[in-house]
N, C-alpha and C positions, 0 to 999 in steps of 0.2 A: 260456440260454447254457451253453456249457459251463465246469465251475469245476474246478480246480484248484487242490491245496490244497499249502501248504508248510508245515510246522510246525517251527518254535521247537525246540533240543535241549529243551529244558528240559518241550515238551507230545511229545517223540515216544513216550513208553512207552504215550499213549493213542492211536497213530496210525491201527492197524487198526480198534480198535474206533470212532472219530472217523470215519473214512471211510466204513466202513456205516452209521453214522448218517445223513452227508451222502444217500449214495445211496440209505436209503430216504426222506427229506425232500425229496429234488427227484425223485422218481417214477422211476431210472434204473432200469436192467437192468444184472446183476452183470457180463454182456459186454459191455456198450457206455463202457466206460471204460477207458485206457492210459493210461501213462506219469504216474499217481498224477492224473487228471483223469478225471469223472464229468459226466454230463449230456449231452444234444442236441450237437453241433456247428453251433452259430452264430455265437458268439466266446467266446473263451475269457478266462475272470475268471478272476483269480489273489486268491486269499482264502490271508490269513499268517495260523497262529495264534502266538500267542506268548503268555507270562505275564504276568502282571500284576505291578505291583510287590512283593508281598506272596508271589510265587511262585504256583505252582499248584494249591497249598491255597486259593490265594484266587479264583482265578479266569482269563480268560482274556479277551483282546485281540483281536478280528480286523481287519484292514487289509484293505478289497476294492478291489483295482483294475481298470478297464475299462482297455483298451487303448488307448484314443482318447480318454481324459479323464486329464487331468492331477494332479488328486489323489485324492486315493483318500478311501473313506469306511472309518471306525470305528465300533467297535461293541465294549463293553465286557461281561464275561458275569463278575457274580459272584455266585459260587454256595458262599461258604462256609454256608450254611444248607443245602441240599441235600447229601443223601447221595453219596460217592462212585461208588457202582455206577450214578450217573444222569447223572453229569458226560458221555459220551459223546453221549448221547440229546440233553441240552441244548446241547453245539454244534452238533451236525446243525440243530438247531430253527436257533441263531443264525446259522447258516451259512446256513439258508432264506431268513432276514427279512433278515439283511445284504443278498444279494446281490438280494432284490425289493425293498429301500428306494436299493439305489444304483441301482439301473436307471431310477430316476426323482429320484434326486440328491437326497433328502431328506441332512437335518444332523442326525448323529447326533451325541448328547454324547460328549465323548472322554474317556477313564477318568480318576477322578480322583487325582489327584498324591498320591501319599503323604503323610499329614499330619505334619507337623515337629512332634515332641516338644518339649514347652517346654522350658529348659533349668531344673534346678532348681538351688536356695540350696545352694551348694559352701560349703565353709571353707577359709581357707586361714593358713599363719604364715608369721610374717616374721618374718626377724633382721635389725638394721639400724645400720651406724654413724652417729652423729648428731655435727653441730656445734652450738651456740646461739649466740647472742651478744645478750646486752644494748645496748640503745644508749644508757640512763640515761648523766648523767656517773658517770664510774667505773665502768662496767657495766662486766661480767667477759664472759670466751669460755669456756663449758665444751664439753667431750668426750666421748664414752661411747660405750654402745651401749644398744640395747633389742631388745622381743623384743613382736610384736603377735599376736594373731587377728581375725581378718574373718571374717564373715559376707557371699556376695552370694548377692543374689539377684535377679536382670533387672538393673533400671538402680543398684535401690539397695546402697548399700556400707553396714554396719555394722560396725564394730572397737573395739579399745583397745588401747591399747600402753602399754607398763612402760620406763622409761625412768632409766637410771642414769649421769649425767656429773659428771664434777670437773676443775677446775683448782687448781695452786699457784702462790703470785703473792710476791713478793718487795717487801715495802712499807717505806717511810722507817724504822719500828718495828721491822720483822723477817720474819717467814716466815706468811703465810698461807695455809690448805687450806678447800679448799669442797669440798665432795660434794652431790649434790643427789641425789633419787628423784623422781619424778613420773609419773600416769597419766592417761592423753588418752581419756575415750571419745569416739568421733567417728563423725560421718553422712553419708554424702555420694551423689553420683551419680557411674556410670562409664560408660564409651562405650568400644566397640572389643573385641578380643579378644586377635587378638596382638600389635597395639599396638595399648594401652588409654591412657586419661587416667580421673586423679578428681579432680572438685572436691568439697569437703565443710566441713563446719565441726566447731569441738571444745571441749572445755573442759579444759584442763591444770592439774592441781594437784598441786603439788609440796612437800616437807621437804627443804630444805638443812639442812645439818651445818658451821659452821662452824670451825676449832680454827687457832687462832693460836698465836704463841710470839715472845713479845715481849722485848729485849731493853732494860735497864734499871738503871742504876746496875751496870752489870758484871755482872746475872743474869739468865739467862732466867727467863719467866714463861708459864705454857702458859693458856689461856683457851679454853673452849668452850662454843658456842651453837647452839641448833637452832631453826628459824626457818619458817612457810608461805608460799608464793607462788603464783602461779596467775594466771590471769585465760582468758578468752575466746580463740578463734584462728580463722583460716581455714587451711584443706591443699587442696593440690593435690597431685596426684603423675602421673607420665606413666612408662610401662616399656612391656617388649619381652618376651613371650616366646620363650625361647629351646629350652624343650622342651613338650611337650602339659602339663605341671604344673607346670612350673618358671618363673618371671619374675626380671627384674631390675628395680626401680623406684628411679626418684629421686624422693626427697619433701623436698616444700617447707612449711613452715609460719613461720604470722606471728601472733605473737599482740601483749597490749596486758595488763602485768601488774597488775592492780587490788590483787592482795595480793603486798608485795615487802618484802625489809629491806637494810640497808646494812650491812658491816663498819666498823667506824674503826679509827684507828690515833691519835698522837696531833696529826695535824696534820687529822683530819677523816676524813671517809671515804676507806676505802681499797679498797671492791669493793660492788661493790652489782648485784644481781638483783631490777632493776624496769624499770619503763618499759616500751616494744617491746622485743620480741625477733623475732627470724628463726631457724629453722632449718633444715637442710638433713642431709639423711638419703638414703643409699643401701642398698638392701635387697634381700635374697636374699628371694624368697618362693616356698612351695609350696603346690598345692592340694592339699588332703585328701579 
């Protein structure tokens, strides 16, 4: 057949010397080819070079198609182990065997797919404002913010977060102040990219700061106590990134406080950080 050859910008700086290759590989005479087609006039195959994924340090692609058959056959040439000054010589070869294996329609494997890079274990931090609420009787609502790091890596999530809320609460006795600290390391799994979800679980434990000021036969009385709490939790959190590094996330957590204490006042308690809690947290995060 006669073949005819197109090449790819990206293979034309090896065009001339590609072409003598072909035409010494299928036996032609330097005058018996025009209009960048070599070989016999019997039908003309049109063979594309182009590069491979990897460019043409890696290798090279040819497409053969016969005029009267509707798909074309492939034929994939890598030659990053072969020296440069031989790459020519070795299309001509594959430009041989291409176009004697499509003349009788064999299935040549088609090049393979560039291979996806895994994604590795990123870091990333969050800043985040938080509500809690107790639901014990007398349980308090505190406020704050905190500040976490993550670890991912594929599906799994690992973090901890620092976590600083307070409330003040006006009680039958007089003026009460909570402060709380508390740190969550926590594990979970995540799904998605730019919209992500995580489920995970945690263990929260925290030092409240109590300090009251009680009023009493016409004086005040200041009082202070510092106190552990903590227990077990589940989190979820679902967000949206909004730039290639940046997310916004809502996080949810529920925990069940196994170590909790109560304020009083004098008619009994008067706040107390036990029981369930819930929290809800919206967070700026970035990946590092």
């Amino acid at each position: 057949p006669r073949v005819r050859l197109e090449l790819a910008p990206c293979a034309a700086v090896l065009g001339e010397a590609i072409e003598r290759a072909v035409r010494v590989e299928l036996g032609a005479e330097d005058g018996g080819a025009s209009d960048g087609a070599v070989g016999a006039v019997v039908a003309v195959v049109t063979v594309r070079i182009d590069c491979v994924a990897g460019g043409l340090d890696a290798g090279v692609s040819l497409d053969v198609r016969w005029p009267d058959r509707p798909n074309p056959y492939r034929y994939a040439l890598d030659w990053r182990s072969q020296p440069p000054d031989a790459r020519s010589r070795l299309v001509g070869l594959a430009v041989a065997e291409a176009v004697d294996a499509s003349r009788i329609e064999l299935t040549a494997v088609p090049p393979p797919a560039p291979a996806r890079r895994p994604r590795g274990a990123t870091w990333a931090l969050g800043i985040a404002r938080t509500q809690r609420s107790f639901d014990a009787d007398r349980g308090v609502e505190v406020v704050g913010a905190g500040v976490s790091v993550a670890r991912r890596a594929r599906r799994l999530h690992l973090a901890c977060d620092l976590v600083l809320e307070n409330t003040n609460l006006f009680v039958s006795s007089g003026h009460l102040d909570i402060e709380t600290v508390s740190v969550a390391p926590r594990a979970g799994i995540g799904f998605g990219a730019r919209a992500h979800v995580e489920l995970g679980v945690a263990a929260r434990l925290g030092v409240a700061r109590m300090a009251s000021q009680v009023i009493a036969n016409g004086y005040a009385h200041g009082t202070r106590a510092t106190r552990m709490w903590g227990g077990p939790a589940a989190t979820a959190g679902i967000g949206v990134a909004i730039a290639p590094r940046f997310s916004v996330d809502l996080q949810v957590e529920a925990g069940r406080a196994v170590i909790g204490f109560a304020a009083r006042d004098f008619n009994g308690p008067a706040a107390r950080l036990d029981g369930w809690w819930t929290s809800l947290g919206l967070a700026a995060v970035v990946a590092l």
